[in-house]
C-alpha positions in Angstrom: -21.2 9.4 17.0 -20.1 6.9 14.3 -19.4 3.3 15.0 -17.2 2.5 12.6 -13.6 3.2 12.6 -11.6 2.3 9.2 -8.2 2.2 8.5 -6.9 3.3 5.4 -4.2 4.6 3.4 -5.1 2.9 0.1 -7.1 3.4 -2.9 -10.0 0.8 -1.1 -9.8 3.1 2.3 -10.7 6.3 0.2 -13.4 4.1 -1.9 -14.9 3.2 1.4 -15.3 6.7 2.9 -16.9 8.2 -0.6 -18.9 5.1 -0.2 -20.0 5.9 3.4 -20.2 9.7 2.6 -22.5 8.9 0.0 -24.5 7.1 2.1 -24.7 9.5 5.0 -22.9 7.2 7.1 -20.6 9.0 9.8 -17.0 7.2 9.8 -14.0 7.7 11.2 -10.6 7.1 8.8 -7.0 6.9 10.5 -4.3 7.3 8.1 -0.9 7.3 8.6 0.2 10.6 6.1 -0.9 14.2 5.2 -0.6 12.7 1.7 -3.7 10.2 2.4 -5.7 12.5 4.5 -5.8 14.8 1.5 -7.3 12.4 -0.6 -10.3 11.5 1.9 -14.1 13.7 1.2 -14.3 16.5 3.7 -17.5 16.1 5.1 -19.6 16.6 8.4 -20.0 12.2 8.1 -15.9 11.9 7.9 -13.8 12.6 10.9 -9.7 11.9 9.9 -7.1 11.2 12.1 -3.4 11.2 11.0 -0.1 9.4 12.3 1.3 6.4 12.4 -0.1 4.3 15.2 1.2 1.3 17.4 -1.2 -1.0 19.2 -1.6 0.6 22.5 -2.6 4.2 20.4 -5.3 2.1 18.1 -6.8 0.5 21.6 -7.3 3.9 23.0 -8.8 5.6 20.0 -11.3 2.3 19.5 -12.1 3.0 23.7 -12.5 6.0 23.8 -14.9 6.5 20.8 -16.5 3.6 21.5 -16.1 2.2 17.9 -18.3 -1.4 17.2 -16.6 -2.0 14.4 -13.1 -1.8 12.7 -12.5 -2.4 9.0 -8.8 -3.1 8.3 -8.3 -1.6 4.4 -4.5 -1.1 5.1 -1.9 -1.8 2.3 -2.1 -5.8 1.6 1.9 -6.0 2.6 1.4 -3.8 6.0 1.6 -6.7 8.4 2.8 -5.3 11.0 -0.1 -2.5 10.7 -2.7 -5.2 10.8 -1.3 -7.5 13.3 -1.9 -4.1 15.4 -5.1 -3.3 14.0 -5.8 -7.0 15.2 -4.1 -6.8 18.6 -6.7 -3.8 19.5 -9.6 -5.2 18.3 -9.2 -7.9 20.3 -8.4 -6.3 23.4 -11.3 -4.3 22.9 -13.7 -6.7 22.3 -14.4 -5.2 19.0 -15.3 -6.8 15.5 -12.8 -6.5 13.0 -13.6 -6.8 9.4 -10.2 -7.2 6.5 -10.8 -5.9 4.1 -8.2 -8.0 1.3 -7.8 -6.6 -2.4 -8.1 -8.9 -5.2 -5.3 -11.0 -6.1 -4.3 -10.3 -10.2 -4.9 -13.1 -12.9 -1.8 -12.2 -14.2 1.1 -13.9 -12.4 4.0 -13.8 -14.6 7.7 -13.0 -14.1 9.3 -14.9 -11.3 7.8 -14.8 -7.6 9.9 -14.6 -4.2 8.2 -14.8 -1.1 10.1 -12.2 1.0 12.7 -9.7 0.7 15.6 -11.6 2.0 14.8 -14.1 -1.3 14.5 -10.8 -3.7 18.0 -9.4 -2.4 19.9 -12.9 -3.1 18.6 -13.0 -6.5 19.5 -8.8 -7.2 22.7 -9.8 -6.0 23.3 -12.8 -8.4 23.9 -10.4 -11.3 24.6 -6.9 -12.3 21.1 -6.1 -14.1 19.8 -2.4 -13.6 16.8 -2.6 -11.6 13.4 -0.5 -11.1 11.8 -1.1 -7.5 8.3 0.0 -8.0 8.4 -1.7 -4.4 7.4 1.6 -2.5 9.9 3.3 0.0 9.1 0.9 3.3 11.4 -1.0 1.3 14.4 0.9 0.7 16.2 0.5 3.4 16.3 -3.9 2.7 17.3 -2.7 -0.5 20.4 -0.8 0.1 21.7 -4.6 1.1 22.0 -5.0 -2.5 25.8 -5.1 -3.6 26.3 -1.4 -5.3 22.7 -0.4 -4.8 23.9 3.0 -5.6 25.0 2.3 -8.9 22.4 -0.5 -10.0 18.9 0.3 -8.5 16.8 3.1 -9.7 13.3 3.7 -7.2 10.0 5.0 -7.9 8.7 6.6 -4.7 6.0 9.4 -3.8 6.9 13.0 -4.7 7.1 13.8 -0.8 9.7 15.7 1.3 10.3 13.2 3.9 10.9 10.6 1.1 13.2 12.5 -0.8 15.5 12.6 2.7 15.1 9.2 3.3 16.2 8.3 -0.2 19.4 10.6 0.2 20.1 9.4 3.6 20.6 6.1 3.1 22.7 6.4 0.1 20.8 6.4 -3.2 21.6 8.2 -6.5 19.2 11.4 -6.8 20.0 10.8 -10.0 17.9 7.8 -10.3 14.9 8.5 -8.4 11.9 8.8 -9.6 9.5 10.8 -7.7 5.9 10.6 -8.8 2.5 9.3 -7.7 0.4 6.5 -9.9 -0.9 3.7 -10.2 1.0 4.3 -13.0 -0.2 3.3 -16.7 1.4 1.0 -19.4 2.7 3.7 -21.4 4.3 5.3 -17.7 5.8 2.4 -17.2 7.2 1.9 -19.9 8.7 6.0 -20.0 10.4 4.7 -16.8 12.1 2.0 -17.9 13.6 3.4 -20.5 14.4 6.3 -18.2 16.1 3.9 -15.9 17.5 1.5 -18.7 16.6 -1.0 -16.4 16.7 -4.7 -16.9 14.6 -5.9 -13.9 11.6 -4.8 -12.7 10.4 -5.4 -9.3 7.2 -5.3 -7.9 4.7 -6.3 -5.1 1.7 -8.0 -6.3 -1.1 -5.0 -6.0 -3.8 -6.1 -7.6 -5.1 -4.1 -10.4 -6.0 -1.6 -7.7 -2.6 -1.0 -7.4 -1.5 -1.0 -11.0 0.4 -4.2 -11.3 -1.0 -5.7 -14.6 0.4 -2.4 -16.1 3.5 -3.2 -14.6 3.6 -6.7 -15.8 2.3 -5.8 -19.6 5.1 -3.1 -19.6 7.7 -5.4 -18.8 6.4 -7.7 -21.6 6.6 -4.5 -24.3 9.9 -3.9 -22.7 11.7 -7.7 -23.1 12.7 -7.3 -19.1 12.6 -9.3 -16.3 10.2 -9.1 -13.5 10.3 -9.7 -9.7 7.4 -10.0 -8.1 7.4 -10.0 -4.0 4.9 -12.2 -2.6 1.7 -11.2 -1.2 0.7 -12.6 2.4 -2.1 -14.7 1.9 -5.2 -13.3 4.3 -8.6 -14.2 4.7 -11.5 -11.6 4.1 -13.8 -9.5 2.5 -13.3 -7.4 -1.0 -14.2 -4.4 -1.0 -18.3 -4.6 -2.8 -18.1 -7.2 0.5 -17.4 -4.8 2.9 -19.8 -2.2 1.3 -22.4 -4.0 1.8 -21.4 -4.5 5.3 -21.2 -1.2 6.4 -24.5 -0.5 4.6 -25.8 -3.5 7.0 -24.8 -2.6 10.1 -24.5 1.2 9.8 -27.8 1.8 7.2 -27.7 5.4 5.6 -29.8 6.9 3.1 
């Protein structure tokens, strides 16, 4: 039985359970889509659970398998997910482990620290804008003044997207449905796709893409929005690695 519960859905949670697979260290990976579960090794050392989980649900899993430890590798703008992930660590006397992805050198374009701040400023002008900001974000967005007309957004290529995209009121006619990180020259294809004027991003890390984002925008001569990242205090990821190694050994 593994002692080590992770929770994923990013580039760093699939990193960390090749990592442990290569190691011949059993661990157990909750993700919240199909999408990310795909992605994971399928293995006798990985066991994958699915589904989007509240508090309670992540205190019963960690009881009932009896997990030591819990690494928190969820998105770096899932706060909700990790005050949670926190919640049922400490209710189960567990140690938990964040796992927090690298911040960027690159800082440039203009920085607002929520998306109440990002909406006043799309709704200041009449730019076209790209939100590479994922689709957790699309419903703030439609508070923009003719989002319909003005806001093209780059989401997964996934069913339940697509619905939520066309159910709260977007243009199918400016949606752009594929899966990155995305490079430079992608970028760049959908800007001039979208014609837009603003970009706007969350800072990602290069994990996530962003310094092709920002480089893009450069090439482009457009503005770029970049959402705030909470700060957090942890471990990256070569940290955690050699973490898991420590406590959980392998070959």
């Amino acid at each position: 039985m593994s002692e080590l519960l992770i929770f994923g859905g990013t580039t760093e949670g699939r990193q960390l359970a090749e990592f442990c697979d290569g190691k011949n260290i059993s661990v157990c990976i909750c993700v919240t889509t199909d999408y990310g579960a795909e992605l994971l090794p399928k293995s006798r050392n990985t066991k994958i659970i699915v589904g989007r989980l509240e508090s309670v649900q992540m205190k019963e899993i960690i009881a009932e398998n009896n997990f030591r430890y819990v690494v928190d590798a969820t998105h770096p703008y899932a706060v909700e997910a990790t005050k949670n992930i926190k919640s049922a660590c400490a209710e189960t006397d567990t140690e938990y482990i964040r796992l927090v992805r690298e911040i960027s050198e690159n800082s440039d374009g203009t920085t607002v620290e929520n998306m109440d701040e990002l909406v006043d400023i799309l709704n200041r002008n009449e730019k076209t804008v790209l939100s590479t900001l994922g689709s957790k974000e699309l419903l703030k967005l439609t508070e923009v003044v003719n989002f319909r007309e003005k806001i093209w957004v780059r989401v997964l290529p996934l069913d339940n997207i697509r619905e939520l995209c066309i159910g709260l009121g977007y243009d199918e006619n400016k949606i752009i449905f594929e899966k990155g990180p995305f490079t430079e020259e992608e970028n760049i294809s959908h800007i001039r796709r979208s014609g837009a004027e603003i970009l706007v991003t969350k800072e990602s890390g290069a994990t996530g893409g962003y310094p092709e984002k920002v480089s893009a925008t450069k090439k482009c001569g457009i503005d770029l929005i970049v959402v705030k990242r909470p700060y957090e205090k942890g471990l990256n990821i070569e940290e955690v690695k050699k973490f898991i190694e420590k406590i959980c050994g392998g070959d």
